[in-house]
C-alpha positions in Angstrom: 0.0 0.0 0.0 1.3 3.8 -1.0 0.4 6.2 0.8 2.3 9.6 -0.4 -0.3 11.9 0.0 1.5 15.4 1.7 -0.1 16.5 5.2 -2.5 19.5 4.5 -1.1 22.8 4.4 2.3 21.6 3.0 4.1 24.4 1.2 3.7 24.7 -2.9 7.4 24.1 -3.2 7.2 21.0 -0.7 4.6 19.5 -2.4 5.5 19.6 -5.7 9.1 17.8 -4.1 7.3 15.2 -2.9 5.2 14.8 -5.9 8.3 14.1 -7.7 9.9 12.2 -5.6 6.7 9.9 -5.3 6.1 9.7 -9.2 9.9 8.9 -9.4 9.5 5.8 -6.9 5.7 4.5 -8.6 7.2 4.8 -12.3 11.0 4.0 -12.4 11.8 0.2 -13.9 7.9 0.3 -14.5 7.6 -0.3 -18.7 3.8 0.5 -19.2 3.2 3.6 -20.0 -0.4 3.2 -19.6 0.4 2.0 -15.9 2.7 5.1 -14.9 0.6 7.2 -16.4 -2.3 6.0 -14.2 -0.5 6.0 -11.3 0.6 9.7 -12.1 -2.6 11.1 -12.6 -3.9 9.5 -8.8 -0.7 11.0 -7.5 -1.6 14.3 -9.2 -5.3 14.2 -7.8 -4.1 13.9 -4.1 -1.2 15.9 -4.4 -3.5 19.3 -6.1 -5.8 20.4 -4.2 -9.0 22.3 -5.8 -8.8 20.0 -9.1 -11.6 18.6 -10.8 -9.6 16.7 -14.0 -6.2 15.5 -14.0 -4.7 13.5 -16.5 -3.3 12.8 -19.8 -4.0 12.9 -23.6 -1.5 10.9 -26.3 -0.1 12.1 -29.1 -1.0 9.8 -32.2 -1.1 10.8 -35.3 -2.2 14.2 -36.0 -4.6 14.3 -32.3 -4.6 13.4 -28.7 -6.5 10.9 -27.2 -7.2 10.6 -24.0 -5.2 8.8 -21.6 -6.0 7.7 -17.4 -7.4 10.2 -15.5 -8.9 11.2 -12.3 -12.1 13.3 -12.7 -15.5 13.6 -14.8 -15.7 11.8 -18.4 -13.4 13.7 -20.6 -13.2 14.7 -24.6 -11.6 11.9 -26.2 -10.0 13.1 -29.2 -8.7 16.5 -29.6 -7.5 17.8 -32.7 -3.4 19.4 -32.2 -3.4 23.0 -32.6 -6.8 23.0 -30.9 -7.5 24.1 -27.1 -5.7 24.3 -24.7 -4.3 21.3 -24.9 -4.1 21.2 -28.8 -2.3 24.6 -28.5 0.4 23.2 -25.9 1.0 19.7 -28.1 1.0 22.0 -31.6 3.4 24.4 -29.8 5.3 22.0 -27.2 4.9 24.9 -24.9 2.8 25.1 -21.3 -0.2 26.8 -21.6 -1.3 28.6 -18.3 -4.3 29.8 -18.7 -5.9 32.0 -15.8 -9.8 32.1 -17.1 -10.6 29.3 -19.9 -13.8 31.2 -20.8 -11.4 33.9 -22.2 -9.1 30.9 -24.2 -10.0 32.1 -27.9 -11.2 28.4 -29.3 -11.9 26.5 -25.7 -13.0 23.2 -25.7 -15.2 23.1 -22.5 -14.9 19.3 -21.8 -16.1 19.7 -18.2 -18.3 22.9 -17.8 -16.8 23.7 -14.2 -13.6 23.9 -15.3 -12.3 27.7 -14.9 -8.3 27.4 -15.3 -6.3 25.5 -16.9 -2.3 24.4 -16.8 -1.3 22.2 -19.7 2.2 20.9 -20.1 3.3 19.3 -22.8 5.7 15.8 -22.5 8.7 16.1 -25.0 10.6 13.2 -26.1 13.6 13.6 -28.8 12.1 16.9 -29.9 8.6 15.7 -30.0 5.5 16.2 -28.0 4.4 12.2 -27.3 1.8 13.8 -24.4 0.3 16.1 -22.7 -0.2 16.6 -18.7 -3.7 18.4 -18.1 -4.8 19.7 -15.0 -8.3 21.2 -14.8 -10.0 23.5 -11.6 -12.9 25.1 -10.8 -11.2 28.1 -9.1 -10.1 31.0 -11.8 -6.5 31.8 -11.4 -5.7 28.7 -9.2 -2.5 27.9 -11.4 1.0 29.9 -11.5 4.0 29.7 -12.6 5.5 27.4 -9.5 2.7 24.9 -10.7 3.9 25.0 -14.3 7.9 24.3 -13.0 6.7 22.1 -10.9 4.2 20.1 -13.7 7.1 20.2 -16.4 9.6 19.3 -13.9 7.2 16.1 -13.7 7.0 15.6 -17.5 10.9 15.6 -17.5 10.8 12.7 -15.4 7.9 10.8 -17.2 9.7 11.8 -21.0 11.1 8.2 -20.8 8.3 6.0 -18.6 5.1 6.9 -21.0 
């Protein structure tokens, strides 16, 4: 049995240390992808607090497709280059995004969602995934969430 969940009121910085370290320990040796990313996105649910989607969406061919997740049924298919997340896999850049309802081309998978922090997953040069956290509160993500998300992705470039 894991249990890595941080005590409440941990510190940003501590928490996203310990998210690492945990995701580190559940994925290394591990060769499914589909496993670490699972694992991941239940480490990323109890690690984030006010979430209401976290997960992942593949790159094949020219879309991503959804991958595990913790939350509400998802889009399953979005096209690169569209969305948020389309934007962040067509530009392999994070897309922080403060107020989703202001995103020019939005895809609203989950009508509750308010902010947004995408990261894509790069592997020789290419975007292969996507990490996408979702949460009800405008605003809740900043710019020690997006190090701290694309520090993850760095880890997880070789395990998905």
């Amino acid at each position: 049995m894991f249990d890595f969940r941080p005590e409440p009121g941990t510190p940003k910085p501590e928490t996203y240390r310990q998210l690492l370290e945990a995701a580190e320990a559940l994925t290394a040796g591990e060769p499914d992808a589909v496993a670490n990313m699972a694992n991941v996105a239940a480490l990323m649910w109890d690690f984030l607090p006010e979430l209401n989607w976290a997960g992942f969406y593949r790159v094949i061919d020219d879309e991503l497709v959804l991958g595990p997740f913790m939350g509400r049924p998802a889009c399953i298919r979005i096209p690169v280059g569209q969305g948020v997340c389309g934007r962040a896999a067509g530009d392999g850049a994070t897309q922080l995004v403060e107020d989703v309802h202001s995103f020019p081309g939005h895809i609203a998978c989950d009508s509750t969602t308010n902010s947004e922090l995408v990261v894509p997953v790069m592997r020789d040069g290419s975007v292969i995934a996507v990490i996408d956290l979702d949460s009800p509160a405008r605003g809740r993500f900043d710019a020690e969430d997006a190090a701290g998300i694309e520090a993850l992705a760095r880890i997880l470039a070789e395990r998905i």
